[in-house]
ZABA-136546 format. One record per atom (N, C-alpha, C): x, y negated, z. Coordinates in steps of 0.001 Angstrom, whole numbers, padded with zeros to 6 digits, always signed. Example, Ala and Ser with C-alpha at 12.3 -4.5 7.8 and 13.67 -1.06 7.14 Angstrom:
+013190+005690+007800+012300+004500+007800+013200+003300+007800+012850+002250+007080+013670+001060+007140+012900-000030+007870
***
This chain:
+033292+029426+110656+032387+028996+109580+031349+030094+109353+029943+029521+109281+029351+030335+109289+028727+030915+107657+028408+032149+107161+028176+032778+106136+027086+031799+105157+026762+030468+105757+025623+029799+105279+026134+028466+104473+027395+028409+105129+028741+027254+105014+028997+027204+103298+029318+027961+102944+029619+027960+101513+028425+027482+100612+027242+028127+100730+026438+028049+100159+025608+026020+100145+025387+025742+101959+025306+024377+101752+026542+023464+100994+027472+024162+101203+028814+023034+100193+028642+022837+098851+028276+024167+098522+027688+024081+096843+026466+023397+096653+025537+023460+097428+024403+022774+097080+024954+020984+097313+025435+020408+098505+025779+019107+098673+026506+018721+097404+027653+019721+096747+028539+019299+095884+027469+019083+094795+026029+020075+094269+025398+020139+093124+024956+018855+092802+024489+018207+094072+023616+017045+094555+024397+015865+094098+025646+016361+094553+026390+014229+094428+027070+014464+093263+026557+015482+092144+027253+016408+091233+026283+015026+090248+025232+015501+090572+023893+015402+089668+023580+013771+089993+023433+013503+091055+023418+011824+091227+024584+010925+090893+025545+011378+091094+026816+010505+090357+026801+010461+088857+026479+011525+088114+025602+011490+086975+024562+011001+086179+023933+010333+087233+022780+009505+086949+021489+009904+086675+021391+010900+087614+019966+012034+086876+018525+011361+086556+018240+011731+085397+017116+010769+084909+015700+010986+086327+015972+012559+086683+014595+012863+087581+014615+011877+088580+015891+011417+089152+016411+011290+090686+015911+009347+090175+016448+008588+089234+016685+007564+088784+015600+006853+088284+014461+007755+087787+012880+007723+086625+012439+005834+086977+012521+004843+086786+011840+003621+087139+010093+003860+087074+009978+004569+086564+008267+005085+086635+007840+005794+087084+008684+006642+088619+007959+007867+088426+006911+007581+089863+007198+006522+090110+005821+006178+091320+004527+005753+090792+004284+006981+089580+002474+006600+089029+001947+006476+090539+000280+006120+089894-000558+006862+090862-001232+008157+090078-001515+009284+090715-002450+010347+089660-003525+010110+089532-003937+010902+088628-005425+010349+087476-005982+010498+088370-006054+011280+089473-007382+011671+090224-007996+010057+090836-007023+009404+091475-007303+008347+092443-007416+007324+091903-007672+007106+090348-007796+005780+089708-009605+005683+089244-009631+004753+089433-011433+004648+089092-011453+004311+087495-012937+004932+087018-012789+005400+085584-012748+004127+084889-012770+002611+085195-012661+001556+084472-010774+001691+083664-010331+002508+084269-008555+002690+083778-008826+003258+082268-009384+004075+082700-009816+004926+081195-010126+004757+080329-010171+005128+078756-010868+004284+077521-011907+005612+077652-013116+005172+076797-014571+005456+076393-013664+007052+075501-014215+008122+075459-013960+008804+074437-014466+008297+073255-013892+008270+072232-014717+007787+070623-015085+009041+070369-015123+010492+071035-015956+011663+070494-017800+010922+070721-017947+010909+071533-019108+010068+071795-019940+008598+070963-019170+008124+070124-019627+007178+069140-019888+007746+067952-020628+007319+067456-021341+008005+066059-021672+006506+065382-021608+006946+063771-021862+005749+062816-023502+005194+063249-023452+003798+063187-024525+002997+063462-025631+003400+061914-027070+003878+061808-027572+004057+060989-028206+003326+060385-027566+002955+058487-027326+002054+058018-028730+000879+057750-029986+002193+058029-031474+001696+058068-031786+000732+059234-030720+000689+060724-030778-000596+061415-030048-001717+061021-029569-001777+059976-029471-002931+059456-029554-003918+058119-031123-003110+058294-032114-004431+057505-033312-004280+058044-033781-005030+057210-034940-005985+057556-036223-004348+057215-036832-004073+058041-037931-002978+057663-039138-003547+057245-039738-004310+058443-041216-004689+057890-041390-005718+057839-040560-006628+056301-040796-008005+056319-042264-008576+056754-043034-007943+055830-045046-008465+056380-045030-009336+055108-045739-010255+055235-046284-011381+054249-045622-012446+053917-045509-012690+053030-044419-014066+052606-045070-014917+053010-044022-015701+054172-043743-017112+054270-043469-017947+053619-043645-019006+053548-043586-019597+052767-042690-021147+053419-041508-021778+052825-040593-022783+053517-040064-023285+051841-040046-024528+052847-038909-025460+051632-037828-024373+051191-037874-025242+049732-037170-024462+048790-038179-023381+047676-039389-022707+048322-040000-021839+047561-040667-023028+046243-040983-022445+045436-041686-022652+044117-042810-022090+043859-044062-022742+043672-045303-022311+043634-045675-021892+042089-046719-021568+041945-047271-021378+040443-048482-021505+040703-049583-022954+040565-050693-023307+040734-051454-023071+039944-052944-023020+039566-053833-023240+039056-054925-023710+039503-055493-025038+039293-056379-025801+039943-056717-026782+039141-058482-025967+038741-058931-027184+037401-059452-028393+038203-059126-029493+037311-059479-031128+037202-058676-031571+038254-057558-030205+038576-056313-031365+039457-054839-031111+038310-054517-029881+038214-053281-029659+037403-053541-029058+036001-054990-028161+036198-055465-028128+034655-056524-027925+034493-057395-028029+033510-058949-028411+033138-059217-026439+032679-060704-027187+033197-061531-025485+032901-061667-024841+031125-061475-025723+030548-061786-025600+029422-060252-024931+028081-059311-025532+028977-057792-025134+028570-057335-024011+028924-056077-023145+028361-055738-022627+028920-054593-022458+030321-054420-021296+030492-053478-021427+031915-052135-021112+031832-051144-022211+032162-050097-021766+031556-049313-020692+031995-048076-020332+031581-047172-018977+031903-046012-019609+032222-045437-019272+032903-043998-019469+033716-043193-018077+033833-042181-018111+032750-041671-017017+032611-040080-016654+033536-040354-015654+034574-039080-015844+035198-037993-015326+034927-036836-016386+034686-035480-016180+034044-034620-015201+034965-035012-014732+036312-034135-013962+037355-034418-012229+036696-033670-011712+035767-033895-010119+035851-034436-009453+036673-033924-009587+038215-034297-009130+038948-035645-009783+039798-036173-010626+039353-037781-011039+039919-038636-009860+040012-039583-009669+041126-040643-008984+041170-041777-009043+039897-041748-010190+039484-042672-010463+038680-041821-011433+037085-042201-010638+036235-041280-011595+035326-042309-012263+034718-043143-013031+035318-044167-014049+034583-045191-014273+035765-045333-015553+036022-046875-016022+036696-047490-017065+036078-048683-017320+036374-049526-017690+035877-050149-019600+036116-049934-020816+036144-049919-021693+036875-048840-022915+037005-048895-024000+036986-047849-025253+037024-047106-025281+038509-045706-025173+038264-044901-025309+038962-044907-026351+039932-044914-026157+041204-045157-026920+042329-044013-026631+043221-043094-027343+043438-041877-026387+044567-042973-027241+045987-042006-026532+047329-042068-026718+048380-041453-028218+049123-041758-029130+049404-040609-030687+050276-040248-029900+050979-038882-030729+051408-037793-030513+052522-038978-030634+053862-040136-031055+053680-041173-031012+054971-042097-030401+055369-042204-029487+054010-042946-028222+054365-044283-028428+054029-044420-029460+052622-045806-029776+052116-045649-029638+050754-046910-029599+050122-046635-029289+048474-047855-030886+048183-047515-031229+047201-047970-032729+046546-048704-031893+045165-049924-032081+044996-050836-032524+043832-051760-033536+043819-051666-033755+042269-052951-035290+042202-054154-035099+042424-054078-036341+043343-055820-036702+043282-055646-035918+045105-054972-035331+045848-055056-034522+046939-053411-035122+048029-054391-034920+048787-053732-035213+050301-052331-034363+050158-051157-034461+050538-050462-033574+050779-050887-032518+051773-050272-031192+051291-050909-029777+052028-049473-029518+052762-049808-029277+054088-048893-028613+054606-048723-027153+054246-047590-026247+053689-047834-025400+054050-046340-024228+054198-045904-024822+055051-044836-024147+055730-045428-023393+057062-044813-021936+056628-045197-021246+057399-046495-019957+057180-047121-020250+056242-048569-020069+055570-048380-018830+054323-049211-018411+054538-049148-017160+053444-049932-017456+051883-049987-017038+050844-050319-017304+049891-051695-017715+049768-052397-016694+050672-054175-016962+050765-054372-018067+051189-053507-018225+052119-053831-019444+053456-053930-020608+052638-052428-021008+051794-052204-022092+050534-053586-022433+049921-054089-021073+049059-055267-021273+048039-056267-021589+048824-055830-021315+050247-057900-022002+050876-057891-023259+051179-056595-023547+051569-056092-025652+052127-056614-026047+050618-056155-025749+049431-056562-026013+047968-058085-026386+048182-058524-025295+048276-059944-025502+047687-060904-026024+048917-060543-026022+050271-061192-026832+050586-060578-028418+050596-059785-028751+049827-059515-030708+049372-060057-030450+048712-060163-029858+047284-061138-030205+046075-062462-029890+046131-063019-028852+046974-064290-029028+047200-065186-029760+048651-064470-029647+049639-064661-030297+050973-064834-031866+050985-062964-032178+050919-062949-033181+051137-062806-034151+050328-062579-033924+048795-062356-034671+047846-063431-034590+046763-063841-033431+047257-065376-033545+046056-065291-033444+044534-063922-032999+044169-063701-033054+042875-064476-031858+042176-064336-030574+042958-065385-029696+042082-066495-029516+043192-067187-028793+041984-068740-028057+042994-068247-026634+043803-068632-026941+044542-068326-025318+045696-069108-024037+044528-068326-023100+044376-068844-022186+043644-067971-021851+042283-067766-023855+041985-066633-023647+040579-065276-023627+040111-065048-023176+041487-063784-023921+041564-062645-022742+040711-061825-022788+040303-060632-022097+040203-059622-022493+040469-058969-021521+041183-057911-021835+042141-056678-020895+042304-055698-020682+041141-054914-019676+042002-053596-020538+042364-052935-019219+043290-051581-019732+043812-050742-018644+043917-049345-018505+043088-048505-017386+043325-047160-017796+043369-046612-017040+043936-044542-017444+044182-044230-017306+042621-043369-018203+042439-043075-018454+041169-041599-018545+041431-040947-019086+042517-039573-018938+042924-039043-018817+044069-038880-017737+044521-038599-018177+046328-037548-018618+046425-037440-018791+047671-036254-020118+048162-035336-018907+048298-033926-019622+049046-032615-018329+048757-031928-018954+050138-031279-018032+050875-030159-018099+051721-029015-018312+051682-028317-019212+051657-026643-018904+050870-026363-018911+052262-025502-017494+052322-024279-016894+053143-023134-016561+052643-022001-016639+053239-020749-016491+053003-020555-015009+053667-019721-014425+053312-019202-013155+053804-017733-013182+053374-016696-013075+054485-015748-012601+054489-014915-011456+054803-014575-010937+053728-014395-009531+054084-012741-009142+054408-012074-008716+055463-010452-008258+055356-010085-007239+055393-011361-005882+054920-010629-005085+055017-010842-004245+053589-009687-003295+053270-009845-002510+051833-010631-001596+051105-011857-001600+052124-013066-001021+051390-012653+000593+052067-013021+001618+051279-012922+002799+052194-011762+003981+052451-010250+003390+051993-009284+004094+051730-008561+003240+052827-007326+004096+054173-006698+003300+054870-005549+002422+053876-004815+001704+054611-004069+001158+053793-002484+001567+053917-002245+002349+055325-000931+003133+055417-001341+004314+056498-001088+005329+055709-001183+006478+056244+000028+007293+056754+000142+007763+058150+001066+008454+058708+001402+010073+059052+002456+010590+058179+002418+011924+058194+001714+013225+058028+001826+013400+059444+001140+014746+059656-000400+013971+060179-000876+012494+060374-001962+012201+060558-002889+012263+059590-002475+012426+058259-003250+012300+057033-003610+011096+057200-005431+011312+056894-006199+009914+057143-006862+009415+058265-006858+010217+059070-007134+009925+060092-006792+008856+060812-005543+008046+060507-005263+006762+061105-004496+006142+060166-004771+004579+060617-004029+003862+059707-003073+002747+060637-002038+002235+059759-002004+001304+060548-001825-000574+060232-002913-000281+059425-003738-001676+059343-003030-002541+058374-003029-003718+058288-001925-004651+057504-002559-005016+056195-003887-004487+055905-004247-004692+054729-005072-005767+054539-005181-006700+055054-006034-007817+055051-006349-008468+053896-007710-008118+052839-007813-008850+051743-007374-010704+051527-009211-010925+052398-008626-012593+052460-010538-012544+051501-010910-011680+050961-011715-011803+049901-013027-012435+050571-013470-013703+049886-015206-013883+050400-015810-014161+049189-017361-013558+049512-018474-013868+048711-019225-015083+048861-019979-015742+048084-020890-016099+048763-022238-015802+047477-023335-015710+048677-024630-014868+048327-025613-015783+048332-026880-015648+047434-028060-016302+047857-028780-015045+048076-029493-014807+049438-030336-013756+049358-032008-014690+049662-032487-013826+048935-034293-013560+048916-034396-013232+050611-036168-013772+050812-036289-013763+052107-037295-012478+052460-036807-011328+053284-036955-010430+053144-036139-009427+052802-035537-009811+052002-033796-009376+051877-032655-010199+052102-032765-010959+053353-031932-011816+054073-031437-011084+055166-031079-009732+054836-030370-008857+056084-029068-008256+056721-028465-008102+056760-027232-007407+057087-026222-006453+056178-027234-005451+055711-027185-004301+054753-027297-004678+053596-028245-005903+053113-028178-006574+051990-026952-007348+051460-026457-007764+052259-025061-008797+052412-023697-007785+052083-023916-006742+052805-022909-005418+052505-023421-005319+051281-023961-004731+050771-024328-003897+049435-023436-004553+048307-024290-006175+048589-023697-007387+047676-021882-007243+047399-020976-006681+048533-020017-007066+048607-019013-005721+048855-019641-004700+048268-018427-003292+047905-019118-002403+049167-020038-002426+049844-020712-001552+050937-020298-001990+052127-020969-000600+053270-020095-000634+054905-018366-000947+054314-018342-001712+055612-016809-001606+056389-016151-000671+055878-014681-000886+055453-013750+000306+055057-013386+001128+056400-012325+001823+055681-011548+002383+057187-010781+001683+057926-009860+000549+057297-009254-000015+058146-010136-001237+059074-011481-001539+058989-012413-002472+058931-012482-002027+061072-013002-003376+061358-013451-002937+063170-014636-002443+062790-014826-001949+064239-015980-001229+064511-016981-002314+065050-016692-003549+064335-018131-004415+064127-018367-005451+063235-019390-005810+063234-019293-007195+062212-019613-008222+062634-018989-009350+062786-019264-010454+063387-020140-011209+062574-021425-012216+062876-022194-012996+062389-022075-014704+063462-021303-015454+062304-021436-016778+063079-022554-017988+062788-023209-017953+063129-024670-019215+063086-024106-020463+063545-024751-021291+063078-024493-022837+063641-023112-023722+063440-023127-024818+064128-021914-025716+064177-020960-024814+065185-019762-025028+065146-019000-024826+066119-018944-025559+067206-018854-025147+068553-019446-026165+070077-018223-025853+070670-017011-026833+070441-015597-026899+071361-016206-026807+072812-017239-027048+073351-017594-027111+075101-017621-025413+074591-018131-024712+074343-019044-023237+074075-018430-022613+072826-016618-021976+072599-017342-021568+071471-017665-020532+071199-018020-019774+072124-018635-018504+072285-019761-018345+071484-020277-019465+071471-021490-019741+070918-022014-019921+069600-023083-019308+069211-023562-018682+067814-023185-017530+067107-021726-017050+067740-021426-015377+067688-022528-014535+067704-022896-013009+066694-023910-012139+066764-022495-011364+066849-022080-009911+067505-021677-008795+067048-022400-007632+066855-022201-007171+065716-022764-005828+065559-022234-004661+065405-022442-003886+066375-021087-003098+066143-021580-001883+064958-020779-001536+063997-020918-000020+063319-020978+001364+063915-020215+001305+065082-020242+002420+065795-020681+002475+066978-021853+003591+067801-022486+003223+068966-022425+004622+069187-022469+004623+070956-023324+005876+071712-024611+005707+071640-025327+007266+070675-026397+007307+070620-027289+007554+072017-026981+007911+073181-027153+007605+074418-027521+006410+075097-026820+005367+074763-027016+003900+074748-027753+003310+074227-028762+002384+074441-029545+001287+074103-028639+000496+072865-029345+000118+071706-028205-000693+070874-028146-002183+071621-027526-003227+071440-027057-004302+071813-027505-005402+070481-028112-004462+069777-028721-005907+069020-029605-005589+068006-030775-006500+067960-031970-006413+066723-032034-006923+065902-033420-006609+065521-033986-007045+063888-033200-008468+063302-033771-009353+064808-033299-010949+064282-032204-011031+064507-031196-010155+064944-029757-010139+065078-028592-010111+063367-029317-009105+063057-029460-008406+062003-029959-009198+060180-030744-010289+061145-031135-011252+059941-030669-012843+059273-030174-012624+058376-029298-013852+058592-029886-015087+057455-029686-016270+057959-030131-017488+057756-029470-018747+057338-029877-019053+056543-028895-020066+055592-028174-020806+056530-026910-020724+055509-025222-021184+056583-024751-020467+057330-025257-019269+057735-024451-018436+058134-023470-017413+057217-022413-017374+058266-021424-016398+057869-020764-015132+058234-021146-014034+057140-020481-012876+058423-019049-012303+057670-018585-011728+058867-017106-011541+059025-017265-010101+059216-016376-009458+058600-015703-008254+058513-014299-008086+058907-013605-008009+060042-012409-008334+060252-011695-006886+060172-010280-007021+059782-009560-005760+059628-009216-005351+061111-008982-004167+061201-008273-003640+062958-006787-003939+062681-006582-004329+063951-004693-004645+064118-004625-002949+064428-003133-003335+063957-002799-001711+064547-002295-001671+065703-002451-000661+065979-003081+000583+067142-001685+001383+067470-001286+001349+068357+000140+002367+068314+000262+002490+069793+000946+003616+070260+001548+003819+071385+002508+004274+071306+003525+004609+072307+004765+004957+072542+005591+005902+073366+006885+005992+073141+007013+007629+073648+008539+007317+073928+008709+007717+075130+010326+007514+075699+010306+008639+077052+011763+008673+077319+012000+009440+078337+012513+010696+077916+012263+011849+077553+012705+013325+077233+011718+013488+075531+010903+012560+075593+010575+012677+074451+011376+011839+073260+011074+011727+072000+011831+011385+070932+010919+009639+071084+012047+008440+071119+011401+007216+071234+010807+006733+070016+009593+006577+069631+008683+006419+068806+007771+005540+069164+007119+004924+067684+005971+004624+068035+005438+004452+066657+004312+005038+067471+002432+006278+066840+001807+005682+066568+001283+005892+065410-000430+004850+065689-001237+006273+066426-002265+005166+066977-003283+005950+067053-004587+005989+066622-005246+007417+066276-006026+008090+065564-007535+006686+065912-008047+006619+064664-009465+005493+064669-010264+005996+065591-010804+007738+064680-012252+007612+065029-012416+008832+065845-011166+009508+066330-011217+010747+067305-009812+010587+068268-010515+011024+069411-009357+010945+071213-008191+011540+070464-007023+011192+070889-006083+011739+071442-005734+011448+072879-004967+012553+073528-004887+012364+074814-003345+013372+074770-002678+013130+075865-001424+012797+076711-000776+014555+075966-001649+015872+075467-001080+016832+075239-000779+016842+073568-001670+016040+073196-001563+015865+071365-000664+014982+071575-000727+014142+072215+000923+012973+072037+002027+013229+071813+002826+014673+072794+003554+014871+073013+003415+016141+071451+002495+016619+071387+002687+017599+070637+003396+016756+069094+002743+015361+068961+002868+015060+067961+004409+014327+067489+004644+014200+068808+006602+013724+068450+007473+015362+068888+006790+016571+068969+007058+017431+068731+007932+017593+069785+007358+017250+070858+008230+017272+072524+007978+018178+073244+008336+018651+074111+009050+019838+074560+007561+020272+075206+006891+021437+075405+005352+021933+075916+005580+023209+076361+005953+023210+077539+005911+025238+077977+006836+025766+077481+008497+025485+076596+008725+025670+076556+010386+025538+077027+010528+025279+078203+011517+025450+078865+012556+023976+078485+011855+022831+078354+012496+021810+078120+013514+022050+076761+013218+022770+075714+013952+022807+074153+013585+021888+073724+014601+021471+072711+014352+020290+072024+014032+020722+070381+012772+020264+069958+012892+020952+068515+012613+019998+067362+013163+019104+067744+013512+018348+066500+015271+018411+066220+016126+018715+066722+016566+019630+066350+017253+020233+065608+017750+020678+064388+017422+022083+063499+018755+022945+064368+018399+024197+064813+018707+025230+065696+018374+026364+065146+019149+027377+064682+018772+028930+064441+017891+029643+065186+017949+029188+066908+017242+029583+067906+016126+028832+068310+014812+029446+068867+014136+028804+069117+013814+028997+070465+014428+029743+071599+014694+029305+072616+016066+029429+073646+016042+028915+074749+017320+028960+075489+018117+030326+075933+018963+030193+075978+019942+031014+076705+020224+031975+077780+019851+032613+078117+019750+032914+079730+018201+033122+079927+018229+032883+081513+016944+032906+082234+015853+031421+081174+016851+030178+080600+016013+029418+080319+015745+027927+080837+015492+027245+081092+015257+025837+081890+013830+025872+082183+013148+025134+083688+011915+024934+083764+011333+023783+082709+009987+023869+082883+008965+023267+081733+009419+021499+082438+009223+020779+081554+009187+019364+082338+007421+019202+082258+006786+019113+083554+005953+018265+083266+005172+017240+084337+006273+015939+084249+005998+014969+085156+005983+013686+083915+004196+013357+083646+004510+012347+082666+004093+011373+083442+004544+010284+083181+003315+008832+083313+003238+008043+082355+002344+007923+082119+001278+006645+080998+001333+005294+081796+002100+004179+081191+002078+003007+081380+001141+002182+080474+000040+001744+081515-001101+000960+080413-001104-000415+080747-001628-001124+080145-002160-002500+080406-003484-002848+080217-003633-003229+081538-004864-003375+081828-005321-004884+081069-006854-005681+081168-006904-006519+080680-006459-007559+081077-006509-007701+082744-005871-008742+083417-004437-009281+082933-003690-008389+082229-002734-008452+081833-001891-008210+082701-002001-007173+083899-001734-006307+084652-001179-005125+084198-000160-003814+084333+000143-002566+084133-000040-001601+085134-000641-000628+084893-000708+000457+086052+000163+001484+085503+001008+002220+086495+001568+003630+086185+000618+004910+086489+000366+005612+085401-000632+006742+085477+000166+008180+085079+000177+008440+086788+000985+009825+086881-000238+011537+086412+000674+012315+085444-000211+012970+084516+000669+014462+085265+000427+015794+085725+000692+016359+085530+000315+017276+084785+001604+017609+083698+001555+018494+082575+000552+019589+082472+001387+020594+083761+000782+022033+084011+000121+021656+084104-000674+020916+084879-002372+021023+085285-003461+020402+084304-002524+019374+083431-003291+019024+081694-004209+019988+080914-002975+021531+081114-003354+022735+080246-004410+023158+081028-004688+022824+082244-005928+023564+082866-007071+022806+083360-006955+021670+083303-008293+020892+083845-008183+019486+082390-009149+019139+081702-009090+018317+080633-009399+016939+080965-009595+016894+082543-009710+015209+083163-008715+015186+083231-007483+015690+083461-006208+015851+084132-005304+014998+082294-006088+015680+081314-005245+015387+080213-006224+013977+079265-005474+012911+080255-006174+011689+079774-005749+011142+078552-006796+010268+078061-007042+009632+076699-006038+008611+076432-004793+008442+075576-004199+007727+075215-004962+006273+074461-004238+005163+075039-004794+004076+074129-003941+003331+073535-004215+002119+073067-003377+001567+072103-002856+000863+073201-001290+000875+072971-000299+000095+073728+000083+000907+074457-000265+002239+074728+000335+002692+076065+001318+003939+075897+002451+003420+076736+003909+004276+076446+003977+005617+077541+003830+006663+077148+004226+007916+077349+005817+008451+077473+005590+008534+079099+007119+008827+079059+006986+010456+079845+007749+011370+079365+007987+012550+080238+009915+012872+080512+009325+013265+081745+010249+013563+082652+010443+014546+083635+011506+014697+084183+011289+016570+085040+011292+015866+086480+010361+016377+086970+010615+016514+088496+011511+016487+088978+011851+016565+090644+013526+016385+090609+013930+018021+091102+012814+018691+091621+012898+020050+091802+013282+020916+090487+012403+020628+089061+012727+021451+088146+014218+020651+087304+014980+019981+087912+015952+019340+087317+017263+020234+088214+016838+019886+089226+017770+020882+090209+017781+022421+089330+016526+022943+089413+016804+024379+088664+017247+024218+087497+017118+023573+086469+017658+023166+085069+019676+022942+085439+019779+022565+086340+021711+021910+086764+022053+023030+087086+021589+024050+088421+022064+025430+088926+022135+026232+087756+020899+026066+086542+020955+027205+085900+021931+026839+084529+022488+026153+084210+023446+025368+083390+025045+025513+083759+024814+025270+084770+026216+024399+086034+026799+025989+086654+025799+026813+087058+026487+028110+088102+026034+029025+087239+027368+030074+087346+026951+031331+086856+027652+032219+088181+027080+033683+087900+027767+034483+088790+028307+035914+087974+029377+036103+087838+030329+036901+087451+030271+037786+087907+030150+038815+087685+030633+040850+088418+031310+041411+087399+032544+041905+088253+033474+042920+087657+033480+044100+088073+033167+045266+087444+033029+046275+087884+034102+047549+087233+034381+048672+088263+035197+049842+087100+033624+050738+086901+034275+051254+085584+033308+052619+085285+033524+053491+084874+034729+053517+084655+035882+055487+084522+037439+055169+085435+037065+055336+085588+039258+055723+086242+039575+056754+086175+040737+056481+085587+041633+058151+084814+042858+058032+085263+043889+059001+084913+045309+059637+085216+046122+057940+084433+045361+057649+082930+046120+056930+081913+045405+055674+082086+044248+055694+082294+043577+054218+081862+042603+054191+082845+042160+053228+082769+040906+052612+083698+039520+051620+082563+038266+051870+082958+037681+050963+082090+036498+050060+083223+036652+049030+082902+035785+048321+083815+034735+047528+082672+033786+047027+083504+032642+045949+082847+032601+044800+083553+031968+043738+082724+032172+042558+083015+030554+041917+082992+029854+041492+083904+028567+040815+083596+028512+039008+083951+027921+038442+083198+027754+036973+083629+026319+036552+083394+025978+036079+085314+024523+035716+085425+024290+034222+085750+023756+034134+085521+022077+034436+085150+022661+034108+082877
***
């Protein structure tokens, strides 16, 4: 037998020692990731370091321009020897809205038809949908002086002012709690929530045209989106189309890369009677943690990355330090001896949209040194760490074998004294 004999017996025995055992390294059902390197970046989520709040001035209306004028508005006329004589006075129309631009005009109330014409006596119906206030007073005065001949060109008096504008009624439904999460976790503070707070609450609004905007509709209804709120607001227009119902959806999102082109404008932004916008709450967000770590499940953080080294840090799992466990409570805060190697063989099990899973093999050590290496956790995806089967082997030898020396270190006539060492 050769001097090498002993040594392979111990190792074969360590082996069917450790597999009859069931060794998690040897056994792992996940440990055939692929590594981050060889996966194309569609695997990956977007960092949210890179999104910034949408600025609240894109969503309204900036340069309404000149009032239009559409069914529903209310005129305030003056037009002698049709609605009142030169010799009388002009009446006042006092407006009951607090908030009117004008709390009084001057002139007999004329609203707008569902057709986009205004009716006075003695005169043709005037179209004037679409038309600005001037435009109105000149269709006026040329029927009464043009074509109807009622006054002399020169005498005419003629005014025309908004006396009531027409209104938008929108609905807004809002589900989320305004700007406080609704369950907060631990050591996350506020930083994440995990959702559940769904009011149910809707408004409904008449807005002024010109203030028929986005930001107007918020204001009306407790401000921006809370925290638990998505990172958009949905706007639905129209009938619902069972062939399409994709269709009449606006999203707007609150949060964008300022890098990026936005995905939607002014008229996106502007909303039009019967429409409804939606504020929907976020489902929660969680991932998960098995294997050598403590089995949990996390939410994860809204509006800043976590990735694969905060994960672990945060179920307080074992990092460089020799596979200890410190949840725990232990007088000591590390091992025994030489120690156990670091575990760091993770994989991230995600789901893709296909409704597909990929295994995404992470190594630890190389996390701490390259930050592509230490990828972005997302919602749904379970974090498992595990040891290699090399640092499991050193973890069993250094557990399993020790080596003993007995030594003398006086010999006398009466006594003898020896020492005793045990390695590692």
């Amino acid at each position: 037998m050769t001097r090498t004999a002993p040594l392979r017996a111990a190792l074969a025995l360590a082996l069917a020692a450790c597999g009859a055992g069931g060794c998690a390294a040897l056994t792992n059902p996940v440990s055939d990731g692929v590594p981050v390197r060889r996966l194309p970046p569609e695997v990956f989520a977007e960092p949210k370091a890179d999104l910034k709040d949408v600025p609240l001035n894109l969503l309204r209306i900036n340069e309404p321009g000149d009032y239009r004028l559409d069914k529903g508005d209310v005129l305030a006329v003056v037009a002698d020897e049709v609605l009142t004589k030169e010799n009388q006075g002009v009446p006042i129309q006092f407006n009951q809205n607090p908030n009117a631009e004008k709390p009084a005009v001057q002139g007999v109330p004329v609203p707008v038809q569902d057709d986009g014409t205004i009716l006075l006596p003695l005169l043709d119906p005037i179209p004037v949908k679409g038309k600005t206030l001037l435009e109105v007073r000149a269709l006026i005065v040329d029927q009464i002086v043009n074509k109807k001949q009622i006054v002399v060109k020169g005498k005419e008096r003629v005014l025309v002012d908004l006396f009531q504008p027409r209104k938008y009624r929108v609905l807004v439904v809002r589900e989320d709690n305004g700007g406080s999460p609704a369950i907060s976790a631990g050591n996350y503070g506020s930083e994440v929530s995990f959702g559940g707070g769904r009011r149910g609450a809707a408004y409904s609004l008449l807005l002024e045209p010109g203030r028929n905007d986005l930001l107007q509709a918020l204001t009306q209804t407790g401000g921006p989106p809370g925290f638990d709120a998505k990172h958009e607001i949905v706007i639905r227009r129209g009938k619902y189309d069972p062939a399409d119902p994709s269709k009449g959806y606006v999203r707007v999102p609150t949060r964008a890369n300022p890098a990026r082109p936005l995905t939607f404008s002014e008229a996106d932004i502007t909303l039009n009677d019967g429409d409804t916008v939606n504020i929907e709450a976020r489902d929660t967000e969680v991932f998960y943690t098995a294997g050598l770590l403590p089995a949990a499940i996390l939410p994860v953080p809204r509006d800043r990355d976590l990735r694969v080294i905060e994960a672990i840090a945060l179920v307080r799992g074992p990092l460089l330090n020799g596979g200890f466990n410190q949840n725990q409570f232990t007088a000591n805060s590390v091992n025994s001896g030489l120690g156990n190697p670091n575990p760091s063989l993770v994989i991230v099990v995600r789901r893709l949209p296909n409704e597909q899973t990929v295994r995404i093999r992470v190594d630890l050590n190389e996390a701490f040194r390259d930050q592509r290496e230490n990828i972005i956790i997302q919602p749904g995806d379970t974090v498992v760490l595990q040891e290699r089967p090399n640092e499991s082997f050193a973890r069993y030898f250094t557990q399993q074998f020790r080596i003993i020396s007995i030594g003398k270190v006086i010999t006398g006539d009466r006594f003898n004294a020896t020492a005793t060492s045990s390695n590692p």
